[in-house]
N, C-alpha and C positions, 0 to 999 in steps of 0.2 A: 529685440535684436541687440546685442550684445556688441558695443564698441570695443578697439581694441586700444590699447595706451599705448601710446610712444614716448619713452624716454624722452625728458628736455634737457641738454646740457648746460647748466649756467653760466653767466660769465659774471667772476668776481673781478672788485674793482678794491684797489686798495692805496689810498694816498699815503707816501712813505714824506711826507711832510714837505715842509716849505710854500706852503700856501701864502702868498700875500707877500713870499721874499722874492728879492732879484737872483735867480742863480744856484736856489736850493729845491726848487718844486718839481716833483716827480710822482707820476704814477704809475700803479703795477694791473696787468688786465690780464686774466687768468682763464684762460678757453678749454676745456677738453684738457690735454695736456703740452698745452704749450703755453708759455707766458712773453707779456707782451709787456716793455717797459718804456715807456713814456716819460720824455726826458725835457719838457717844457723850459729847462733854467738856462740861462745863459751868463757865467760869470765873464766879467770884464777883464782883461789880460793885464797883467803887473807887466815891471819893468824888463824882467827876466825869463820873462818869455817870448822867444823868438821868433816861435816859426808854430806852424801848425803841423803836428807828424799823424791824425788820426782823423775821420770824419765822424762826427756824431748827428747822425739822423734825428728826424724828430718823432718817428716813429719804426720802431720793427719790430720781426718775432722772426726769435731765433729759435728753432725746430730741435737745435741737439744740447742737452744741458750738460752735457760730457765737457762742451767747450768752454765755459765758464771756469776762471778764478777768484782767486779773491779781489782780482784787481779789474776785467772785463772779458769781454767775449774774444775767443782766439777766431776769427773765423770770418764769414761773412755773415750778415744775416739771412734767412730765406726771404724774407717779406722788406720792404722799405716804402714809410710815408715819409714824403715833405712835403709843408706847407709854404706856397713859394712865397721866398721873404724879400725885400727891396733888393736884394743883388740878384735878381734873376736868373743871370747868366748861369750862378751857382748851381741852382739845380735842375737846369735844362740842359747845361751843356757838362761845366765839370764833375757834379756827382753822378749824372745819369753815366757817361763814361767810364767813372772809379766803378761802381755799380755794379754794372756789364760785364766790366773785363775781373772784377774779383769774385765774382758768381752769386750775386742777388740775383736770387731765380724771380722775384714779383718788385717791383718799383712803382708807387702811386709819385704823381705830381699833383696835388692838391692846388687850385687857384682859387682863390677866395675869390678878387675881383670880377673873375666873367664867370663864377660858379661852375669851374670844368674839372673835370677829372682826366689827365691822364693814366692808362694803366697801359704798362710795358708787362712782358710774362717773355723772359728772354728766352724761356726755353721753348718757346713757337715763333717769336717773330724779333725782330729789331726794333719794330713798328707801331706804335701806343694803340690803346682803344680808347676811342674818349667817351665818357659818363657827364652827363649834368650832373647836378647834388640831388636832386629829388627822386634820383631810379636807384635803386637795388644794384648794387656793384660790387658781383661775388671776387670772394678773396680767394685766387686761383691755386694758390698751396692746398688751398681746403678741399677742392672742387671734388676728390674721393674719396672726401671724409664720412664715416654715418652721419652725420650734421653736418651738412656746409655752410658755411659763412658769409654771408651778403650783410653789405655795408651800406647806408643809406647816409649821408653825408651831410644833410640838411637838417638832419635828427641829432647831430653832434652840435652845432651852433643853437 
């Protein structure tokens, strides 16, 4: 009996430096065709910077590379992870809001301390679904993809 092969699509991973700095580490995660940039740095504000005019997530994938310059992404992303950091409110209330109303069609909320997953998919509900870390929790952009995308969260720590 003769099996049949199924294509596997890889996911590249590619660290564009600053391992071990405060504020320069990033990574690039390459699916099918869409890329994912992972933006772990956090630099510290000088004197001359006033105000905040942008959010930068700590994860997305943006679906259209048209929107890209040399400078960032014009656009929303499709997909948004965060990993919720001691201001909580931030990404329960004011980014899930920014989010919503600028058209991130998928928002994870990531809680490390009780191991929960929120997933919001605005374009069925207002409403999260919640995931522990140790089930499979498909990434709903993908969900008609030939490969769909399921994340298992406990596999990343």
């Amino acid at each position: 009996m003769r099996q049949s092969v199924v294509p596997v699509s890889k996911l590249r991973i590619v660290s564009l430096g600053g391992v071990d700095e405060i504020g320069k580490n990033m990574t690039v995660f390459e699916y099918e065709d869409d890329i994912v940039v992972v933006d772990c740095g956090s630099i510290f504000p000088k004197e001359d910077m006033l105000g905040v005019d942008l959010v930068i997530p700590d994860v997305f994938i943006a679906c259209h590379p048209d929107w890209f310059d040399s400078q960032k992404y014009n656009g929303a992303p499709d997909f948004v992870a965060e990993v919720v950091s001691t201001n909580r409110s931030d990404d329960f209330d004011r980014k899930l809001w920014l989010y919503r109303i600028h058209g991130v069609r998928e928002y994870w909320i990531i809680d490390p301390k009780h191991e929960k997953v929120l997933v919001y998919f605005f374009e069925e509900s207002a409403f999260p679904n919640m995931h522990s870390f140790d089930t499979p929790i498909p990434v709903r952009i993908y969900q008609n993809a030939e490969h769909p995308l399921s994340i298992i969260i406990s596999e990343l720590f």
